[in-house]
N, CA, C and O atoms as a CHARMM CRD file, in Angstrom:
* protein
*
  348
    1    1 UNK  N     10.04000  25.10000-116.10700 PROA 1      0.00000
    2    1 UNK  CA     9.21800  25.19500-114.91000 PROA 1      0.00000
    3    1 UNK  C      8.12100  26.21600-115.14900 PROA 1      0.00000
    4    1 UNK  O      8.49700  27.35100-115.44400 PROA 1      0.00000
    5    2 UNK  N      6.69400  25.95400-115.05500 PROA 2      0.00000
    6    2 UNK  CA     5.72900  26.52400-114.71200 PROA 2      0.00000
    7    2 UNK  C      5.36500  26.92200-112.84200 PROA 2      0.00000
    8    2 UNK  O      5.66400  26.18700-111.90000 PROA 2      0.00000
    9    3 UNK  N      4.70600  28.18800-112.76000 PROA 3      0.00000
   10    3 UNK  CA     4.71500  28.30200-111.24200 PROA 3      0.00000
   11    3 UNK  C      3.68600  29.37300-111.18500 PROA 3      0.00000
   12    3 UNK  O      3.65300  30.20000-112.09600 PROA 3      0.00000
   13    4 UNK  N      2.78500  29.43800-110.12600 PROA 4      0.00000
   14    4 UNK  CA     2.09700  30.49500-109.42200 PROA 4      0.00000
   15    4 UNK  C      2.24900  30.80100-108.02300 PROA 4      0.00000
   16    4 UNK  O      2.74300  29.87200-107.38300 PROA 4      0.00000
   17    5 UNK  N      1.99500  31.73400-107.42800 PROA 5      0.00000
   18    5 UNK  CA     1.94000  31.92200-106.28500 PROA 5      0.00000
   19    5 UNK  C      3.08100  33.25700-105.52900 PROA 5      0.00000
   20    5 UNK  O      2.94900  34.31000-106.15400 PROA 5      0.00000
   21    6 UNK  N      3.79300  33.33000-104.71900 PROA 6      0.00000
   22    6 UNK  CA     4.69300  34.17500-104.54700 PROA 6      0.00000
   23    6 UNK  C      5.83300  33.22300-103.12900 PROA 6      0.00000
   24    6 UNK  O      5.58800  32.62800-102.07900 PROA 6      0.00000
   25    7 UNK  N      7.06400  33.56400-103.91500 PROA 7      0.00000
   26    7 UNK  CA     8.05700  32.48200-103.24500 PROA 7      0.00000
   27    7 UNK  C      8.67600  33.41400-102.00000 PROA 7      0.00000
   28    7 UNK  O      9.45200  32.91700-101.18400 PROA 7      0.00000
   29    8 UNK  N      8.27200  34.76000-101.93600 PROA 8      0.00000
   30    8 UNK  CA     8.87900  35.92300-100.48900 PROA 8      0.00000
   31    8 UNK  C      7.62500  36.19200-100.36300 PROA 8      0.00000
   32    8 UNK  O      6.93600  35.93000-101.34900 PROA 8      0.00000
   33    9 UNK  N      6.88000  36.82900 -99.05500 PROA 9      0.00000
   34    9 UNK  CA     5.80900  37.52500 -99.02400 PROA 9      0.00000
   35    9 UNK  C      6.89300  39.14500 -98.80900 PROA 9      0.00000
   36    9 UNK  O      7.57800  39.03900 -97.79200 PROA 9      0.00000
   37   10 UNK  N      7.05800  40.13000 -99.35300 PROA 10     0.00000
   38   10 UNK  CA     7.73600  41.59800 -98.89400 PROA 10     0.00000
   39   10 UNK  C      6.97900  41.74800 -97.44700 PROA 10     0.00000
   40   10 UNK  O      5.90800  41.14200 -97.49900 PROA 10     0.00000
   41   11 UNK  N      7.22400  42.43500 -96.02400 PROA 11     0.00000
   42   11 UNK  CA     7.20700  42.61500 -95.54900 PROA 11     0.00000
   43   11 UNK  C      5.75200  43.41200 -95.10200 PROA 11     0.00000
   44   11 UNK  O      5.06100  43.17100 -94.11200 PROA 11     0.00000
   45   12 UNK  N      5.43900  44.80900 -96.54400 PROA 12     0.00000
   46   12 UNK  CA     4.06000  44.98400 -96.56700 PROA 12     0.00000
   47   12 UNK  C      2.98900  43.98400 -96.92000 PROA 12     0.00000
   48   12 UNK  O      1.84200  44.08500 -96.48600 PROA 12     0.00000
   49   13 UNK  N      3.26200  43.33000 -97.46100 PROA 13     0.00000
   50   13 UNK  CA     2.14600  41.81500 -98.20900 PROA 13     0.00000
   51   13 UNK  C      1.96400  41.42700 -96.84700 PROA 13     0.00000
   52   13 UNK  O      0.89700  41.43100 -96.23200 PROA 13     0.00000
   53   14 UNK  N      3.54400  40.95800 -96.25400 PROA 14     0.00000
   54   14 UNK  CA     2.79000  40.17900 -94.68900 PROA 14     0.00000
   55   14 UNK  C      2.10500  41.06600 -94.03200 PROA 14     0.00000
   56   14 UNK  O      0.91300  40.85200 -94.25300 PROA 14     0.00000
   57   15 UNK  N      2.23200  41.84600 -93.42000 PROA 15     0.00000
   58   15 UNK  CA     1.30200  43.19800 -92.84900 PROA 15     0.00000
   59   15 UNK  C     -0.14900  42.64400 -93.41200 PROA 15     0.00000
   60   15 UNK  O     -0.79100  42.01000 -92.57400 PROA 15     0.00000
   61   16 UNK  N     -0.63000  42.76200 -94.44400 PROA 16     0.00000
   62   16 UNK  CA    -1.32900  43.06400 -94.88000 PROA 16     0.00000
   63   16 UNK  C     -1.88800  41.34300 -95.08600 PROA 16     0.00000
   64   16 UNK  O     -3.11800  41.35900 -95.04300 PROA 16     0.00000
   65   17 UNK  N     -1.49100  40.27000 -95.24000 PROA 17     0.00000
   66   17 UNK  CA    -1.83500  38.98100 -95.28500 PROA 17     0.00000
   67   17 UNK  C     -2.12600  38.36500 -94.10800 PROA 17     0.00000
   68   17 UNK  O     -2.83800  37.36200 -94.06800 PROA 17     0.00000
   69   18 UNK  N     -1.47500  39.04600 -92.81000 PROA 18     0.00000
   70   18 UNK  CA    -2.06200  38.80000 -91.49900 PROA 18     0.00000
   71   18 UNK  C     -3.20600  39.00500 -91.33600 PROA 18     0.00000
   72   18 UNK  O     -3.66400  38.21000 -90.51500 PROA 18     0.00000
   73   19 UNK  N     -4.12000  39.87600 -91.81600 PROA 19     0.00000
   74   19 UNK  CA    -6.13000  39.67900 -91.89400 PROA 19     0.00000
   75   19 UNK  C     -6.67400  39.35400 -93.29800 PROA 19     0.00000
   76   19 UNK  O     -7.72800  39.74500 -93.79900 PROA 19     0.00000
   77   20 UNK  N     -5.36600  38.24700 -94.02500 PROA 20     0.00000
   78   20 UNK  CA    -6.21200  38.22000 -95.12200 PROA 20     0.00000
   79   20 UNK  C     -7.21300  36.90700 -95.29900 PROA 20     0.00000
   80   20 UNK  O     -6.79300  36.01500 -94.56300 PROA 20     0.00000
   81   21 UNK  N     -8.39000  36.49100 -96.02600 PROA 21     0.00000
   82   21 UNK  CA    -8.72300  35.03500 -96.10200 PROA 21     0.00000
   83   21 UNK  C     -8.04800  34.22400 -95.81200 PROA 21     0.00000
   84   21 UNK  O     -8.62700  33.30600 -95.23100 PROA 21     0.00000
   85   22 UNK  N     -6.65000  34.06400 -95.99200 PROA 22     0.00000
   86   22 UNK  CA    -5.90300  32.79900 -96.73400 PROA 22     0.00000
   87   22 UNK  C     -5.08400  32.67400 -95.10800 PROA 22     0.00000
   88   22 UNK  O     -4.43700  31.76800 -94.58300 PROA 22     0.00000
   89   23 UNK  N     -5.35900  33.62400 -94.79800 PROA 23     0.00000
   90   23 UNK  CA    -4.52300  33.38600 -92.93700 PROA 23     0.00000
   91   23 UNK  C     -5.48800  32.95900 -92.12000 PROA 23     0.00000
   92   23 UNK  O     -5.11300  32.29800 -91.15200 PROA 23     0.00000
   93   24 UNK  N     -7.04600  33.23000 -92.29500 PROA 24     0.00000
   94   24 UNK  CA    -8.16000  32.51400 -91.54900 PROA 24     0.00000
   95   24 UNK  C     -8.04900  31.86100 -91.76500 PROA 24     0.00000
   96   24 UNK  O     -7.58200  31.13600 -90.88600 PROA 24     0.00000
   97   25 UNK  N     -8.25200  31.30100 -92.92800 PROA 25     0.00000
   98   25 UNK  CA    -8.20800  29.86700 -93.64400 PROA 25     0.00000
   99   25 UNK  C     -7.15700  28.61000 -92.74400 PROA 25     0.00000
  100   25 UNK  O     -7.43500  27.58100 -92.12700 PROA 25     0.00000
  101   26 UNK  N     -5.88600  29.32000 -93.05400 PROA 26     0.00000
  102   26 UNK  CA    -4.87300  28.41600 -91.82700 PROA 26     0.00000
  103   26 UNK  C     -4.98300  28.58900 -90.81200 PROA 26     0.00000
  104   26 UNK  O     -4.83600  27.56000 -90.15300 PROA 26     0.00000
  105   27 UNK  N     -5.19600  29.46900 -90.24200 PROA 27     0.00000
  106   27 UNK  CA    -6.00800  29.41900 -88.43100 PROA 27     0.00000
  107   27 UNK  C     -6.69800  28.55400 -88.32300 PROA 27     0.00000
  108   27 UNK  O     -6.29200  27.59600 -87.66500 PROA 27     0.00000
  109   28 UNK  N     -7.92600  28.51400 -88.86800 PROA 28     0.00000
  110   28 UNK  CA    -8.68200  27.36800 -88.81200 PROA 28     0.00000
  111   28 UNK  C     -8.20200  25.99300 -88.53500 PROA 28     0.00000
  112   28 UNK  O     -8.37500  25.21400 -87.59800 PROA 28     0.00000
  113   29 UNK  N     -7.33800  25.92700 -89.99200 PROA 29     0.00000
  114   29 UNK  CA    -6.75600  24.47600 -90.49200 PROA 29     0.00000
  115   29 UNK  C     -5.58000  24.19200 -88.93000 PROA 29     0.00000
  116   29 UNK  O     -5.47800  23.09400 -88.38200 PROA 29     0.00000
  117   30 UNK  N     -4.92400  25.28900 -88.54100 PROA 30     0.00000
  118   30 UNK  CA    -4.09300  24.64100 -87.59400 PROA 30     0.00000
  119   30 UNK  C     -4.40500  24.33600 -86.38900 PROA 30     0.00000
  120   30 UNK  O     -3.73700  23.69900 -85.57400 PROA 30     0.00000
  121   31 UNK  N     -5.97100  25.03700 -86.22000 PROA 31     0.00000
  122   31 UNK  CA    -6.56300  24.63500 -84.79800 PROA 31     0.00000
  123   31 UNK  C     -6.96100  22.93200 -84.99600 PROA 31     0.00000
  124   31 UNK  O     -7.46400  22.45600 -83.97900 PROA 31     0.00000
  125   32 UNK  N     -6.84800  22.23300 -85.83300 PROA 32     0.00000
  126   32 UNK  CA    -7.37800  21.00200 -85.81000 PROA 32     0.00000
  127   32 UNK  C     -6.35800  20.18700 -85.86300 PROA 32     0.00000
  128   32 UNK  O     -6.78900  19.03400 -85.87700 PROA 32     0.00000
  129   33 UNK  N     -4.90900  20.22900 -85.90800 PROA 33     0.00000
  130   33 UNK  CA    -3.96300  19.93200 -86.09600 PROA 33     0.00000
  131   33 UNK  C     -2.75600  20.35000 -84.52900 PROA 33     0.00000
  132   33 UNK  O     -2.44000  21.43600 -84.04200 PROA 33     0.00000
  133   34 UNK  N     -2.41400  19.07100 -84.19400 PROA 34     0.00000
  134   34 UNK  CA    -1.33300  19.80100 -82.91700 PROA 34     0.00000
  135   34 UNK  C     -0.24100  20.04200 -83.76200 PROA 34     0.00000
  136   34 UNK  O     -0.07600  19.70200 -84.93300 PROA 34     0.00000
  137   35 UNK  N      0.71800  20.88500 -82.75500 PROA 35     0.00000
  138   35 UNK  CA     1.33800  21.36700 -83.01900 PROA 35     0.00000
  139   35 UNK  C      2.97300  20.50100 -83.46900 PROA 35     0.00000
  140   35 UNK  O      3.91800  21.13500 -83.93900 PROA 35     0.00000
  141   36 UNK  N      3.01600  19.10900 -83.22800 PROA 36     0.00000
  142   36 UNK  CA     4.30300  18.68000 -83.61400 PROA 36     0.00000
  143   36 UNK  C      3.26100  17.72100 -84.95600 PROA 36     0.00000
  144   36 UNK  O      3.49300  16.51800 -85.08000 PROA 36     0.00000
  145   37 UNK  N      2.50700  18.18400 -85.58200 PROA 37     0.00000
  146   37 UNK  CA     1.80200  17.53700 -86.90000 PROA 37     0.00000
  147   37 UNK  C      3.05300  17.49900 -87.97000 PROA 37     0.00000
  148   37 UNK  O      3.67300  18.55700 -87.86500 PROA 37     0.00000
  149   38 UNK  N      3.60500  16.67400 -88.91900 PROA 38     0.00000
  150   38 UNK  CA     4.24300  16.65600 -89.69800 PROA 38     0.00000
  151   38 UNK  C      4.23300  17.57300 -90.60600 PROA 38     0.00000
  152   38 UNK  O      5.27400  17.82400 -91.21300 PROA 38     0.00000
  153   39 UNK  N      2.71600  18.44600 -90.95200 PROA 39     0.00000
  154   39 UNK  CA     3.05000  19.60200 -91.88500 PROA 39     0.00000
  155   39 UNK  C      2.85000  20.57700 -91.05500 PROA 39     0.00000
  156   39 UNK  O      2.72500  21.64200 -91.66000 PROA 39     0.00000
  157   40 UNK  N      2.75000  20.69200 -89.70300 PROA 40     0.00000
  158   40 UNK  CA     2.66800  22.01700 -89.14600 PROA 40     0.00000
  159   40 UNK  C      3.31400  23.21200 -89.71200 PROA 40     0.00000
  160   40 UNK  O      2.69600  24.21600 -90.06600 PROA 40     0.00000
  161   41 UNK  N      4.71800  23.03600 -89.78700 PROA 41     0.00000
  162   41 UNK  CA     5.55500  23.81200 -90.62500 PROA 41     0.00000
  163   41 UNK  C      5.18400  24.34700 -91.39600 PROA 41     0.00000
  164   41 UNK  O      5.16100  25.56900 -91.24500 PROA 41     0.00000
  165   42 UNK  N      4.66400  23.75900 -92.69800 PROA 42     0.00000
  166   42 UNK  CA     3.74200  24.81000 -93.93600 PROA 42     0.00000
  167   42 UNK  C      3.61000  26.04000 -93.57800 PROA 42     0.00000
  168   42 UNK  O      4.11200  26.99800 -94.16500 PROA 42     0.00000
  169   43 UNK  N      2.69200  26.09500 -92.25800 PROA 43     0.00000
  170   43 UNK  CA     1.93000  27.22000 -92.15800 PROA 43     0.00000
  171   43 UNK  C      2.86200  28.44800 -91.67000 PROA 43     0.00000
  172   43 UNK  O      2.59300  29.62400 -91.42700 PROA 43     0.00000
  173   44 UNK  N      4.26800  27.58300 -91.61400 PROA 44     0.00000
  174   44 UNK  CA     5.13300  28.94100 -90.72900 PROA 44     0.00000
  175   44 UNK  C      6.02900  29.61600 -92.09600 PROA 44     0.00000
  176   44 UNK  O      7.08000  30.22400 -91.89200 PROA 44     0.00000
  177   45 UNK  N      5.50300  29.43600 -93.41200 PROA 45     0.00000
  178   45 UNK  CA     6.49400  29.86800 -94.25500 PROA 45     0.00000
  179   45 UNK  C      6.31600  31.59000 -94.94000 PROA 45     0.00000
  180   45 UNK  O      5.24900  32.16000 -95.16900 PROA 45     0.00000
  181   46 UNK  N      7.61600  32.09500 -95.13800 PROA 46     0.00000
  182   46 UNK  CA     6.95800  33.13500 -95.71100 PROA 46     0.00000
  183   46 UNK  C      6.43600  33.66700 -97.21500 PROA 46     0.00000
  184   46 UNK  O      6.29100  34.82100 -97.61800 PROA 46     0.00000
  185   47 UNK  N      6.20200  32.34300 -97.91400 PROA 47     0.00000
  186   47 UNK  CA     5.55300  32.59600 -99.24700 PROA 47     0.00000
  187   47 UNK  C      4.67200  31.21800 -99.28300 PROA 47     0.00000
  188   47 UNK  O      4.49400  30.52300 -98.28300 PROA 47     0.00000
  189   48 UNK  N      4.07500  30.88300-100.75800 PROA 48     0.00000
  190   48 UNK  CA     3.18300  29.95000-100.90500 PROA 48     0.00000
  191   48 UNK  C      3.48900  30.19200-102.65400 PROA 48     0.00000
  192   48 UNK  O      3.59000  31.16100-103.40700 PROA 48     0.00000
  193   49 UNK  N      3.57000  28.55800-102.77900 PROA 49     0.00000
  194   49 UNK  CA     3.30200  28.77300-104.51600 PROA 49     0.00000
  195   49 UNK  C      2.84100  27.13500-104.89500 PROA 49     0.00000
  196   49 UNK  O      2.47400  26.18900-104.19900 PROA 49     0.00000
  197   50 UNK  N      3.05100  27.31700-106.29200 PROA 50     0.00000
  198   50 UNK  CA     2.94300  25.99000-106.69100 PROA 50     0.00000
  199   50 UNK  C      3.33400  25.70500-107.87000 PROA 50     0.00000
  200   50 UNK  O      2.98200  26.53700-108.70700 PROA 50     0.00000
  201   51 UNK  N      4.06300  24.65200-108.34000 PROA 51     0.00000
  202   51 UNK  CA     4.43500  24.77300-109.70700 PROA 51     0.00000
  203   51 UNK  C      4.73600  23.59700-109.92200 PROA 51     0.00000
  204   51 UNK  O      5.00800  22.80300-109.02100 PROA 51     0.00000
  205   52 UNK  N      4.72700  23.19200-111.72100 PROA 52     0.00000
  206   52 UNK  CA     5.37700  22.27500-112.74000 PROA 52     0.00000
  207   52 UNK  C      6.21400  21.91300-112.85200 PROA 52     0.00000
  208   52 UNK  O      6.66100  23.04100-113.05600 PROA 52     0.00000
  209   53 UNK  N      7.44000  21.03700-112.97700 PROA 53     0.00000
  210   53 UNK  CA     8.98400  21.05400-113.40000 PROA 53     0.00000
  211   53 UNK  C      8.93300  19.66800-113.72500 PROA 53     0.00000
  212   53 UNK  O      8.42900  18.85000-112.95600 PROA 53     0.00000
  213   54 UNK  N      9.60500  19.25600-115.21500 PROA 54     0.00000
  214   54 UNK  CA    10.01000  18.56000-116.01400 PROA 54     0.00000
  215   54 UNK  C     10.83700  18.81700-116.73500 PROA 54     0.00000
  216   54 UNK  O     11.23500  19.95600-116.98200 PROA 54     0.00000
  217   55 UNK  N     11.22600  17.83200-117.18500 PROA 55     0.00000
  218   55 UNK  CA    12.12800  17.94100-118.45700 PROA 55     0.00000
  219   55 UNK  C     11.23800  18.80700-119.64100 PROA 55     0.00000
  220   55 UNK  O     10.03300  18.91100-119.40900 PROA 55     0.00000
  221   56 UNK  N     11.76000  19.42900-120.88800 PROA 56     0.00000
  222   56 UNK  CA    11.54000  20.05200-121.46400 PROA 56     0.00000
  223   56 UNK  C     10.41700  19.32600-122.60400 PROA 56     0.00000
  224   56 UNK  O     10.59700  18.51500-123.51300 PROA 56     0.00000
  225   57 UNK  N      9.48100  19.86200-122.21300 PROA 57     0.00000
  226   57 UNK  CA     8.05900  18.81400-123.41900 PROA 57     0.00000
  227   57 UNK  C      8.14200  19.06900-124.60800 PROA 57     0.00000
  228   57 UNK  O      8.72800  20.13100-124.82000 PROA 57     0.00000
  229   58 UNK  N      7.72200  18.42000-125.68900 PROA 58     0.00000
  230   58 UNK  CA     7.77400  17.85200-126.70600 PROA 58     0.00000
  231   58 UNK  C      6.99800  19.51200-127.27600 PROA 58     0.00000
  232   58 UNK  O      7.27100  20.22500-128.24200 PROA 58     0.00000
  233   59 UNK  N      6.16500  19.62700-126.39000 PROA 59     0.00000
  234   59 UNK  CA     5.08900  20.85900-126.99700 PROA 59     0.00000
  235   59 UNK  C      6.00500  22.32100-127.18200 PROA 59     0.00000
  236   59 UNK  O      5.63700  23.37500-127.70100 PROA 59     0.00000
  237   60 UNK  N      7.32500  21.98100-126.56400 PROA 60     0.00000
  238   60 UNK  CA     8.00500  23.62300-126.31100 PROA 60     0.00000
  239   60 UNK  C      7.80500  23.87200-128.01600 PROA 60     0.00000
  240   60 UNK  O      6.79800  24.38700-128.50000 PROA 60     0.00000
  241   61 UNK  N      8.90600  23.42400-128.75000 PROA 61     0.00000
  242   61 UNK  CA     8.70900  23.67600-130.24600 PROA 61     0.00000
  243   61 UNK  C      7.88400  23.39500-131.25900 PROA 61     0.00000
  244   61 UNK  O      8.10200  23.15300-132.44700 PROA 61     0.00000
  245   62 UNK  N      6.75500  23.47200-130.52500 PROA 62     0.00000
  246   62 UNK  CA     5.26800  23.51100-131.26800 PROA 62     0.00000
  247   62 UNK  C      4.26900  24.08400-131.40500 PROA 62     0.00000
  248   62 UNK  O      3.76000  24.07800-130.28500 PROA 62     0.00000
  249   63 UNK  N      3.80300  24.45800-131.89200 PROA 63     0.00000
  250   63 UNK  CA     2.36000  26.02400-131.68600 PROA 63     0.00000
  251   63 UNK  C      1.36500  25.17900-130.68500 PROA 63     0.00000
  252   63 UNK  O      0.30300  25.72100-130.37500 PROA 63     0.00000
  253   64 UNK  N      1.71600  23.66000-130.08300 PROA 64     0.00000
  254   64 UNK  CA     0.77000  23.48900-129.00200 PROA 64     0.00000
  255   64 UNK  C      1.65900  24.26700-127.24400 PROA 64     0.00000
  256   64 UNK  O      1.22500  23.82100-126.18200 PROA 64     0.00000
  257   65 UNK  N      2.27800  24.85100-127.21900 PROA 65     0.00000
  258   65 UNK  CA     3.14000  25.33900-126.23400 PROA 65     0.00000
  259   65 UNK  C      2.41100  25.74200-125.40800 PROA 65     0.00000
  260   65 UNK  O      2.59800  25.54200-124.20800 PROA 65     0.00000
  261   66 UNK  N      0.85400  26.77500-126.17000 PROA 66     0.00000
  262   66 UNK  CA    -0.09800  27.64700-125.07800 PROA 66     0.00000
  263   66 UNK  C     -0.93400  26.84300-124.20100 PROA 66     0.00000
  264   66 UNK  O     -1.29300  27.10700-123.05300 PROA 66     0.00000
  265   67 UNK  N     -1.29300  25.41000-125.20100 PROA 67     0.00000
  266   67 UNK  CA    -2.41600  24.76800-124.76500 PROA 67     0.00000
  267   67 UNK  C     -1.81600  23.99300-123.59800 PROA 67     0.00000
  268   67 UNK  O     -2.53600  23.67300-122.65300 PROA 67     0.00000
  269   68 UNK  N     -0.23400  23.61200-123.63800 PROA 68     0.00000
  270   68 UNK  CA     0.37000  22.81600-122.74500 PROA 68     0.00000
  271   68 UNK  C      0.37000  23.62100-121.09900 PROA 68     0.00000
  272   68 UNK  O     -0.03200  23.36700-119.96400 PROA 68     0.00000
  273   69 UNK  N      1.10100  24.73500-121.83300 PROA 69     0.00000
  274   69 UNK  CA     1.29700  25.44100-120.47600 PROA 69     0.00000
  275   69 UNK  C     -0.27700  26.28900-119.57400 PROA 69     0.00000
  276   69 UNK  O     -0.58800  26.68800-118.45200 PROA 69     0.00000
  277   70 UNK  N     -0.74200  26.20700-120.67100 PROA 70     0.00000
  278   70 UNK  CA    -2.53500  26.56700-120.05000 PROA 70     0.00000
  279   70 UNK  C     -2.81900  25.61600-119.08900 PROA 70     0.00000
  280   70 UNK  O     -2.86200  25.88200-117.88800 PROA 70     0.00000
  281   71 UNK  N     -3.09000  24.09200-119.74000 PROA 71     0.00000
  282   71 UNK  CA    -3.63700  23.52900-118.91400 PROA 71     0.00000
  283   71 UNK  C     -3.00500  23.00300-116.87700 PROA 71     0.00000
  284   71 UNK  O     -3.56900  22.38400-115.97500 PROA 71     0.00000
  285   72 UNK  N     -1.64400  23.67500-116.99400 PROA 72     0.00000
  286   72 UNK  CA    -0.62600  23.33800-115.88200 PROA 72     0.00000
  287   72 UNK  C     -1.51500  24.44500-115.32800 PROA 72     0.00000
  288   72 UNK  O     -2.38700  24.10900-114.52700 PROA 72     0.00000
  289   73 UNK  N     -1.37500  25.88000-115.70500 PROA 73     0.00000
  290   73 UNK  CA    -1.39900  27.01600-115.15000 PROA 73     0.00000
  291   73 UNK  C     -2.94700  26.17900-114.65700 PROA 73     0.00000
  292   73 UNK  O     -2.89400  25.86000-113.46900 PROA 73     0.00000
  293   74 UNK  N     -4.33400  25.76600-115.37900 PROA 74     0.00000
  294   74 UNK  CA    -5.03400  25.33800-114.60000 PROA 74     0.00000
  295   74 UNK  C     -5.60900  25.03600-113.16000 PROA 74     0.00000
  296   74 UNK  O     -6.57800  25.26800-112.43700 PROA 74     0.00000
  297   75 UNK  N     -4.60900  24.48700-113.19500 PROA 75     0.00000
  298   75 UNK  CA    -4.31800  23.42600-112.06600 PROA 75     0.00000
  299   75 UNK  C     -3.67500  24.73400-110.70200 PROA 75     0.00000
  300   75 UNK  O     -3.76400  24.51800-109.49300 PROA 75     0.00000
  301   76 UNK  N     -3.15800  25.82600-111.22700 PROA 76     0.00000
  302   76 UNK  CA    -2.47500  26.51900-110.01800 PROA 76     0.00000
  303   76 UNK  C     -3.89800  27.83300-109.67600 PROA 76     0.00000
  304   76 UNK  O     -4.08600  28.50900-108.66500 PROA 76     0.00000
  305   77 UNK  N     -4.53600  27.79000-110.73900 PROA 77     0.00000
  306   77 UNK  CA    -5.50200  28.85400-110.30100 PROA 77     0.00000
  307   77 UNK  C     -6.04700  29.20100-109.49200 PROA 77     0.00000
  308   77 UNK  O     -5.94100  30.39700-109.22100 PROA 77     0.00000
  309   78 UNK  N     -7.13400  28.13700-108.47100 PROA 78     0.00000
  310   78 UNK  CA    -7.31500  28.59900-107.25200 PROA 78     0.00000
  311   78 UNK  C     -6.11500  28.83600-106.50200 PROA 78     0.00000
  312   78 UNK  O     -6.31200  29.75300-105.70500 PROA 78     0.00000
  313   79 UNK  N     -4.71100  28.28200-106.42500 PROA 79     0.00000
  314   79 UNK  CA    -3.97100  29.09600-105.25000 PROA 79     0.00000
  315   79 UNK  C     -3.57500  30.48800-105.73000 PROA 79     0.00000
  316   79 UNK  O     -3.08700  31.31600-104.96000 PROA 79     0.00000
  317   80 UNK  N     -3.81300  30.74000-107.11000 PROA 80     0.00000
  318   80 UNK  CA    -3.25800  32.30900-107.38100 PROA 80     0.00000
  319   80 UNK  C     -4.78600  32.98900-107.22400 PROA 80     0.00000
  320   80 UNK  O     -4.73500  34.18200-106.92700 PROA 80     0.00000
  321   81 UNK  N     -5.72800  32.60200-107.32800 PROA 81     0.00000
  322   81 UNK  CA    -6.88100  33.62000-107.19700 PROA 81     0.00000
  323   81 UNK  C     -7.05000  33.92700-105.73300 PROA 81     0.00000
  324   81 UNK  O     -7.24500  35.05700-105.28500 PROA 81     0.00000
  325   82 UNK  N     -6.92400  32.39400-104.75500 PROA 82     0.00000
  326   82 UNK  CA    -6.62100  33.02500-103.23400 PROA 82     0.00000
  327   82 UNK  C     -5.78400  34.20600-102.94700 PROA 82     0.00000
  328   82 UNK  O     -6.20500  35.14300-102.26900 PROA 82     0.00000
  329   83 UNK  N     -4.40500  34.16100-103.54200 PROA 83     0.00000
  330   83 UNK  CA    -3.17400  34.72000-102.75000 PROA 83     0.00000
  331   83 UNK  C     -4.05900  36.50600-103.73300 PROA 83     0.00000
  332   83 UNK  O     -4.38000  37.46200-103.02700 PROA 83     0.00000
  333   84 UNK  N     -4.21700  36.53900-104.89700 PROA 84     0.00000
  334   84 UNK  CA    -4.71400  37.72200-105.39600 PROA 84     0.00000
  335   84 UNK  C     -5.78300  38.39200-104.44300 PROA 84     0.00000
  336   84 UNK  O     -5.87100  39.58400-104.14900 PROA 84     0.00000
  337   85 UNK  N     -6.30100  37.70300-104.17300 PROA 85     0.00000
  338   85 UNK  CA    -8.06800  37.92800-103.29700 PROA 85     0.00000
  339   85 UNK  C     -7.68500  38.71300-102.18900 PROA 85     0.00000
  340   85 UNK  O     -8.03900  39.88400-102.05400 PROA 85     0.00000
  341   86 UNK  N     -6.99600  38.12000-101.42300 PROA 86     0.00000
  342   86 UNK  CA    -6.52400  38.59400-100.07800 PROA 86     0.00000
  343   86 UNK  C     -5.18400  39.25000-100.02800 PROA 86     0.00000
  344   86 UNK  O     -4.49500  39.07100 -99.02400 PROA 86     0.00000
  345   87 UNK  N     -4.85100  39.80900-100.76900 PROA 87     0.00000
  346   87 UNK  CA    -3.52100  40.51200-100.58300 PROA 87     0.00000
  347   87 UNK  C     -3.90700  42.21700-100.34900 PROA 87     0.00000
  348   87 UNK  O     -3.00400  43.03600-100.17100 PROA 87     0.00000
């Protein structure tokens, strides 16, 4: 498993993630959305991440391992540069 993001917010993070971008951001998003919306929920969690999981790739025992797991991590960057930004 590859992953970014943070799976607890600690108690100071929330403090401190309550005026961050990434909580405007869902303010926004939930004012357009009622409240029995099928993902309403999302927004009530106390972490955010995102990640990879497969079976074990062909690349583990290969000097391509960096390029494999680079290009996943890719893919998670904007949600780790958000959650970094505003913390």
């Amino acid at each position: 498993m590859l992953g970014a993001g943070m799976h607890v917010f600690a108690p100071p993070v929330l403090a401190r993630r309550s005026r961050s971008r990434a909580t405007a951001s869902a303010a926004r998003v939930t004012k357009k959305f009622d409240a029995d919306h099928p993902r309403a929920a999302l927004l009530k969690h106390a972490g955010l991440f995102a990640g990879w999981e497969d079976a074990h790739p062909k690349e583990l025992a290969s000097g391509k391992l960096v390029d494999f797991a680079a290009k996943r991590y890719a893919a998670m960057t904007p949600l780790h540069a958000c959650l970094r930004d505003s913390l």
